[in-house]
ROPA-586733 format. One record per residue: x, y, z of N, C-alpha, C in turn. Coordinates in steps of 0.001 Angstrom, whole numbers, padded with zeros to 6 digits, always signed. Last residue first. Layout:
<pts>
XYZXYZXYZ ...
</pts>
This chain:
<pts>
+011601-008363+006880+011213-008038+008401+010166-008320+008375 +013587-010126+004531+012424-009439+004706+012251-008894+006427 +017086-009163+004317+015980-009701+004308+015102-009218+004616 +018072-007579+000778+018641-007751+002143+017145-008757+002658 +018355-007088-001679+019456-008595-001624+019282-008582-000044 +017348-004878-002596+018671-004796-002705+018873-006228-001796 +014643-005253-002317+015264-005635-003433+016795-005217-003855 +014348-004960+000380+014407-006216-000416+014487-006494-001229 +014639-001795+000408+015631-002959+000860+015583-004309+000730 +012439-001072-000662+013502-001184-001762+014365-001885-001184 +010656-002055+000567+010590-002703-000083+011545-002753-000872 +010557-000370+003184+011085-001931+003217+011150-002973+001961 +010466+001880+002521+011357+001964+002377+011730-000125+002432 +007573+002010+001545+008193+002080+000576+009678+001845+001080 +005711-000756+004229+006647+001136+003958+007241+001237+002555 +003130-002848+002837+004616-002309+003604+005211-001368+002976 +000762-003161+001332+000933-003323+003674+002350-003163+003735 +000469-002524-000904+001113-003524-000635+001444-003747+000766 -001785-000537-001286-001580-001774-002139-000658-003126-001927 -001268+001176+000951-002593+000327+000514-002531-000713-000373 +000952+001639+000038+001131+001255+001232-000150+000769+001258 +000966+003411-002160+001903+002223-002196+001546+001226-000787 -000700+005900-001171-001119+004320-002471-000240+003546-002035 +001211+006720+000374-000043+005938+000559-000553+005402-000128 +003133+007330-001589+003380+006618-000603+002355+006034+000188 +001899+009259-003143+002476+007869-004174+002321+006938-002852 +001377+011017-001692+000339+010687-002104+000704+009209-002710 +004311+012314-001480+003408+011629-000598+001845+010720-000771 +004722+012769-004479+005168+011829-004149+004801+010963-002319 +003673+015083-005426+002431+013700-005162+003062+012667-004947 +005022+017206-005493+004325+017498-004289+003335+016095-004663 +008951+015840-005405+007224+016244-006173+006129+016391-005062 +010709+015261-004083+010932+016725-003557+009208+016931-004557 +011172+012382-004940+011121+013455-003387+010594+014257-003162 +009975+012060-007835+010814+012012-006480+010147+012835-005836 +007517+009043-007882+007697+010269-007960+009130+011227-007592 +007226+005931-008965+007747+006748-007844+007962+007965-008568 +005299+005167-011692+006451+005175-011338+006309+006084-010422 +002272+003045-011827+002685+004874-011463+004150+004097-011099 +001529+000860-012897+001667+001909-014164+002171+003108-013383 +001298-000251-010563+001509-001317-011702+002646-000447-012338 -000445+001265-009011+001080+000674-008284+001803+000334-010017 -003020+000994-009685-002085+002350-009729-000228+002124-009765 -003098-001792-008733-003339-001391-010293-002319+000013-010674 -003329-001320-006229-002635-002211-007221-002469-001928-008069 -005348+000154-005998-003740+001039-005353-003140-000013-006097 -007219-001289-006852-007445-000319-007646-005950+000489-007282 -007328-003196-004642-007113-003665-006203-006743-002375-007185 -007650-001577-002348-006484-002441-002280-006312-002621-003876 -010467-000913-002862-009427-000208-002531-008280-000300-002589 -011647-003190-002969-011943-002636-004171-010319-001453-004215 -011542-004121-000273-011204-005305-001619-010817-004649-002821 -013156-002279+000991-011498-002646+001109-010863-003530+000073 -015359-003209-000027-015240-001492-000048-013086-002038-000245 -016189-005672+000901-016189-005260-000787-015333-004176-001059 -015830-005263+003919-014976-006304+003140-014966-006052+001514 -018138-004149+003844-016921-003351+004589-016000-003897+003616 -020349-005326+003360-019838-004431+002156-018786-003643+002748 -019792-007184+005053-019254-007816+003393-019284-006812+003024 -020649-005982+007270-019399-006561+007147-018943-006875+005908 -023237-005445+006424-022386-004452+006894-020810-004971+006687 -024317-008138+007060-024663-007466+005348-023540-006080+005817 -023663-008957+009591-023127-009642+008561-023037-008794+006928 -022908-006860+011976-023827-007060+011434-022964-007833+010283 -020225-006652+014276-021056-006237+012986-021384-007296+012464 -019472-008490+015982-020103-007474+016642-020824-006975+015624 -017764-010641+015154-019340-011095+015996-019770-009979+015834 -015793-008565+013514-016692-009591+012876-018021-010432+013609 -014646-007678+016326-015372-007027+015311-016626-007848+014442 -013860-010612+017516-014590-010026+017847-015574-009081+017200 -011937-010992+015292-013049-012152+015305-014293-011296+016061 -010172-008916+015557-011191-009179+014143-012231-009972+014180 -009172-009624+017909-010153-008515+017707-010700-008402+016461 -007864-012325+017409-008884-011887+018138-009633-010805+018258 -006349-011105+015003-007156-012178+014782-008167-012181+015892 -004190-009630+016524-005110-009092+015297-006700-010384+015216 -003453-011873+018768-004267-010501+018768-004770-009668+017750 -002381-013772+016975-002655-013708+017271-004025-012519+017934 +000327-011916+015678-001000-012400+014916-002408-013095+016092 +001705-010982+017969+000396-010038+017246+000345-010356+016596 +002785-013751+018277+001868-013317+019311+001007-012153+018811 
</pts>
């Protein structure tokens, strides 16, 4: 059901902006996502207590749409959410 509702207000957004606006929305985010990828690849987690280990956590979360914590629990053998 909130796929759904994402999808209807995107559709909406998407009537509402302008088409040449929308692709370079869509370029901008494309570029953003590839480049936290990339970072993701080559940056090992920081710990804790480093002052860019918050900074790690929003990259991580641009690059991959889920919390750092849901990811280590899927790779301890548990399931996805």
């Amino acid at each position: 059901m909130d796929t759904d509702l994402i999808t209807q207000i995107m559709q909406y957004l998407m009537g509402v902006i302008p088409g040449d606006i929308a692709g370079n929305i869509v370029a901008v985010v494309t570029a953003i996502v590839t480049l936290c990828t990339l970072m993701m690849r080559f940056w090992k987690e920081p710990e804790m207590t480093s002052k860019w280990h918050s900074l790690w956590q929003v990259i991580h979360v641009l690059a991959s749409f889920k919390k750092p914590d849901e990811i280590k629990e899927n790779k301890d053998g548990q399931k996805d959410r």
